[in-house]
C-alpha positions, 0 to 999 in steps of 0.5 A: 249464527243464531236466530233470536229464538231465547231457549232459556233465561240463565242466571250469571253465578260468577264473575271474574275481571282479569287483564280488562276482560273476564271470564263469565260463570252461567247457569242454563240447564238447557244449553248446558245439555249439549255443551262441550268447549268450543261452542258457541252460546249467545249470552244477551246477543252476544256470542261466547266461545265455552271454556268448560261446562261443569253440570248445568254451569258453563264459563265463557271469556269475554274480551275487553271489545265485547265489554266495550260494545255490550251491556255484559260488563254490567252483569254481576253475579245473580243477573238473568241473561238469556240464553241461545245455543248456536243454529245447526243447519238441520233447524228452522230459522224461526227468528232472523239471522243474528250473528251475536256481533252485538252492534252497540247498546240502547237504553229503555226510554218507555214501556205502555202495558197492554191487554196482551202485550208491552210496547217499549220504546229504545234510543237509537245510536245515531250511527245504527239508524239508518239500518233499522226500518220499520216492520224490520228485525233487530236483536234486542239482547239476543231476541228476534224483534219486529221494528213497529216504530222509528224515527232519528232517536228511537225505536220501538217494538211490542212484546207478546207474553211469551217474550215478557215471560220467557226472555229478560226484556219481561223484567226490564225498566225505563233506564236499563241498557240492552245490547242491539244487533241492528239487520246483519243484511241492511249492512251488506246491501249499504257496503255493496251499494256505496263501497264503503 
């Protein structure tokens, strides 16, 4: 479990594409401090199992289904990623619960500069709209976000400069693909309430 609080902007160093999958080479000082095999490190929302970890570069599998649902099959080496370190139980929860299931991907339609923010604007895959609500989260490559907007084909959400600075969203244009993870709790209460 995460809580969509970016630790660090990391950078891909190498890809490798085998048998439709392929294995990620990352750089993050940070979440390479305390690294061993095994754990785990959302890498743009999505949760990775570490292979190895050789001084400030760690390497994850990724399978064919995480490509298929994530913007991850786009990364080439040299791309920035933002980077989280799995919760402990000991931590606060300063975002929301993200599990790293990434839900789907959304394109950047628009972004308004203000004084102290961006306000950006995402389509909405129309199977994921009825789990956004406004003033609700949703995990935009792994970031924690408030809904400010929505309707049946977008979303959107304001960026404060820590977020613009430290995480890969400060650097993203009109046209560009994110992974979502829509509010792991919207899709517990709906299977409750419907059985389905």
């Amino acid at each position: 479990m995460f809580t969509g609080i970016i630790e660090e902007k990391g950078e891909v160093v190498a890809v490798e594409r085998s048998g439709g999958g392929a294995l990620l080479a990352v750089r993050g000082p940070l979440v390479t401090s305390d690294a061993r095999h095994g754990d785990s490190i959302a890498v743009n929302g999505v949760c990775l199992t570490v292979v190895t970890v050789e001084d400030d570069v760690f390497t994850v599998d990724v399978i064919r289904e995480s490509l298929d649902r994530s913007s991850l099959g786009a990364l080439i080496e040299g791309s920035a990623v933002n980077l989280e370190r799995s919760v402990r139980a000991d931590q606060r929860l300063g975002g929301h619960i993200v599990q790293g299931h990434v839900d789907g991907t959304a394109t950047l339609l628009s972004r308004e500069p203000g004084e102290s923010w961006d306000d950006v604007r995402f389509s909405l895959p129309e199977p994921l709209a009825r789990y956004v609500a406004e003033k609700g989260s949703i995990a935009i490559d792994g970031i924690s976000l408030t809904v400010t907007t929505v309707d049946d084909e977008s979303f959107g959400v304001s960026l404060i400069p820590t977020t613009l600075k430290l995480t890969t969203l400060g650097d993203r244009q009109v046209g560009d693909m994110v992974n979502i993870e829509v509010d792991v709790i919207a899709k517990y209460v709906e299977r409750l309430v419907t059985g389905k």
